[in-house]
N, C-alpha and C positions, 0 to 999 in steps of 0.2 A: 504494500500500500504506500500510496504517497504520500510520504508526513505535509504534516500542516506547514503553511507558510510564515516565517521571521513573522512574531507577532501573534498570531491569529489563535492556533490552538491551546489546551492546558491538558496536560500527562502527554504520555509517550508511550501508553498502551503499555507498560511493564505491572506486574502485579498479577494478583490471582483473578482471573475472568476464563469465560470458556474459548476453544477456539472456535471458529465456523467459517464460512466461507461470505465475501460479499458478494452483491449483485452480479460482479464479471467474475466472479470466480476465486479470487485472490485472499489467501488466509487471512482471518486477524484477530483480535483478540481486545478489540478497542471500541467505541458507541462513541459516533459523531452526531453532532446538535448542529444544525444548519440553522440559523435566524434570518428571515427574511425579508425585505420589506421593500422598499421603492430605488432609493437612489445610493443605499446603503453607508448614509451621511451622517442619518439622524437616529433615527429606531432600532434599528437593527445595530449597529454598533454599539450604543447601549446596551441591547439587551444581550450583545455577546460578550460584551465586557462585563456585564454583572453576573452573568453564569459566572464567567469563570473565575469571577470574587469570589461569589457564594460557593462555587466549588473548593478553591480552594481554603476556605474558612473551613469547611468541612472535612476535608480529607485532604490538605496539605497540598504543593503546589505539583505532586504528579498526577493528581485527581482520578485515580483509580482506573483509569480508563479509559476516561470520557474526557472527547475533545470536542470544542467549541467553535466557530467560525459563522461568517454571515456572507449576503451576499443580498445583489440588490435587482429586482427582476428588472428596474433603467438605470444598472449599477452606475455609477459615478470611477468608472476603471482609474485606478489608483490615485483616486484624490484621498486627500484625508479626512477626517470625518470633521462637521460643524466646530466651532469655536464653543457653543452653546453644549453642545452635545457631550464637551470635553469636561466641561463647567459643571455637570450635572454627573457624571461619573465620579468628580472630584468630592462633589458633596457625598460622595455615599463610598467613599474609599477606595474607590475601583482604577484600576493603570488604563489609563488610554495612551499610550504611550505604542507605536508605531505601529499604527491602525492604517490600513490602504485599505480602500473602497475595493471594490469585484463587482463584474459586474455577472448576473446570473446564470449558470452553464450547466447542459445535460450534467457533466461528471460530477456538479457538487449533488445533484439530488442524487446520482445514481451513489454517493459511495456516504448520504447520509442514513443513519439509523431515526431521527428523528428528525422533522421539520415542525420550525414554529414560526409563523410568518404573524404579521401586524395586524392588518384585517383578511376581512372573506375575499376578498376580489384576491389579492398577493397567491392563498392557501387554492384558489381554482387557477391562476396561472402554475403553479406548482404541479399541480394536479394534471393539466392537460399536457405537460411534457411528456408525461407517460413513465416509464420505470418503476411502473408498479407500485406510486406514492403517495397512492390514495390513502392505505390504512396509515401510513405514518407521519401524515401533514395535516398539521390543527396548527388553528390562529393560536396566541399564545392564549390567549382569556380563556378559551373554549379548552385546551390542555388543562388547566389551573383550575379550571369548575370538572371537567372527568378527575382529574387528578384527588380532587377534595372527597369525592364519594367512594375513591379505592378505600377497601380495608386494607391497613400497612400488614396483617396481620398474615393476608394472602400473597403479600410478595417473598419471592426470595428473602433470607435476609443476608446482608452485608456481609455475615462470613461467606456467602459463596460468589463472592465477586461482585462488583459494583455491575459490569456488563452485565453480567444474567439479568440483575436486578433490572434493570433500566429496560433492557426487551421487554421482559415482560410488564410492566408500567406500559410500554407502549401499547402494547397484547390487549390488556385488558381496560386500557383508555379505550381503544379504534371498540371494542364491545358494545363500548356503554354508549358510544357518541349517538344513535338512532333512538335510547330511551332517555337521557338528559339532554333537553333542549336548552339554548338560551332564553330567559325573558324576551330580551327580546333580541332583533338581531343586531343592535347598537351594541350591547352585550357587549360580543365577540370584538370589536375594534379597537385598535391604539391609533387614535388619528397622528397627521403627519404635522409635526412642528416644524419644519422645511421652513425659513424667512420667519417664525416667529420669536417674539421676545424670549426675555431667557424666563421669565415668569413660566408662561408654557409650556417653553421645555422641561422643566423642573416639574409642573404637573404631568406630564408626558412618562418623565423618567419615575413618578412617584406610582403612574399606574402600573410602569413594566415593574417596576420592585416589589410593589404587592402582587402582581400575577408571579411573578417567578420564584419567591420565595418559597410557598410551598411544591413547587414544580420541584427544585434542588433537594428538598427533605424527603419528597416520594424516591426521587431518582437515586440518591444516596444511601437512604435509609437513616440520616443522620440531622437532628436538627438543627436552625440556627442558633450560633449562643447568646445566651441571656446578656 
C-alpha cells in the first residue's frame, strides 16, 4: 500500500490489527478515514486534523492503525488550507501544520475503509464513482447519530486491534443507516464557511468537534479524557 503523504496521515499501520486484502488486492493491516468535502480548504481539513488529534489523544501518535487524510470533490490541488481554518484547529489543539489541498480521485475512495464527507450532495458524488462505496460513505453527522445507537458492548474490543474494531463500526453503522433516519435532512450537513468570518468558522469547527468526538470513542474503543 501506499503510505500517506508528508503531512496527511497518523500510524503507520504497525500494531496488533488483522491482515486482509484491499479493494485491488494488496495486503494491509491498517483503516483509512477519507474526509471529504468541497475545495478541501475549509471542512475537510478540519475534520482530518481533529481525527487525528482525537486519535492521537487516545492511542498515542501511531494511532493503532488508523490513518486519516481528506480530499476535496473541487479539490483546491495543493493549496493550503484557509487562514481561518488554521485558526480554528488552533483553538482546539490540533497541528495544521503542512496541510496540501487534493483534489478528489478514484484511488483515494478505492483504498478508503471509511468515508465521511460534509453534507448529502459531497457522500452521492462519492457514491457514484463507484468502488463499491456505498456501504462505507456517510456525511459525518449521519456516522455520529448511527455511531451513538451502536452498543460499544457488541464491538470488538481494543484488545483485538483497533482495525477489526473500526470494520466492524463500519459493518454495523451501513445496518442501521435505513432504520435511523435524520430529523431532518439539515441534520446530516456541515455547511461551507468558504469566505466566511472567523466567527463561523469556529461555529463550523465546533459542529465537526461535537460530530467527531464520539465517532473517535466508537472507532477506538477509548474515550476522551476528562
Amino acid at each position: 500500500m501506499t503510505a500517506p503523504e508528508a503531512g496527511r496521515g497518523i500510524g503507520n499501520g504497525e500494531g496488533a490489527a488483522e491482515i486482509t486484502t484491499t479493494f485491488v488486492g494488496l495486503p494491509r493491516d491498517s483503516f483509512r478515514i477519507l474526509h471529504v468535502s468541497t475545495g478541501n480548504v475549509c471542512r475537510s481539513p478540519i475534520t482530518e486534523r481533529l481525527t487525528r488529534h482525537f486519535v492521537a489523544q487516545r492511542l498515542g501518535v501511531l494511532g493503532g492503525g488508523l490513518i486519516v487524510e481528506s480530499a476535496g470533490t473541487w479539490g483546491h490541488e495543493g493549496a493550503p488550507m484557509e487562514s481561518n481554518a488554521e485558526t480554528v484547529l488552533a483553538d482546539f489543539g490540533a497541528d495544521a501544520s503542512g496541510f496540501v489541498g487534493r483534489e478528489l480521485l478514484d484511488e483515494h475512495v478505492i483504498r478508503a475503509d471509511l468515508v465521511l464527507t460534509a453534507t448529502r450532495d459531497h457522500r452521492a458524488q462519492v457514491i457514484s464513482m463507484g468502488h463499491s462505496a456505498g456501504l462505507r460513505t456517510f456525511t459525518l453527522k449521519e456516522f455520529t447519530r448511527l455511531v451513538k445507537a451502536i452498543d460499544p458492548a457488541t464491538l470488538p474490543p481494543l484488545e483485538e486491534g483497533v482495525v477489526i474494531r473500526a470494520r466492524a463500526l463500519v459493518r454495523a453503522a451501513a445496518a442501521l443507516r435505513g432504520w435511523l433516519l435524520a430529523p431532518t435532512a439539515e441534520a446530516d450537513e456541515v455547511y461551507d464557511p468558504y469566505g466566511a468570518p472567523l466567527p463561523f468558522f469556529r461555529s463550523v469547527g465546533g459542529e465537526i468537534h461535537e460530530a467527531l468526538d464520539p465517532v473517535v470513542t466508537a472507532l477506538t474503543g477509548v474515550a476522551a479524557r476528562a
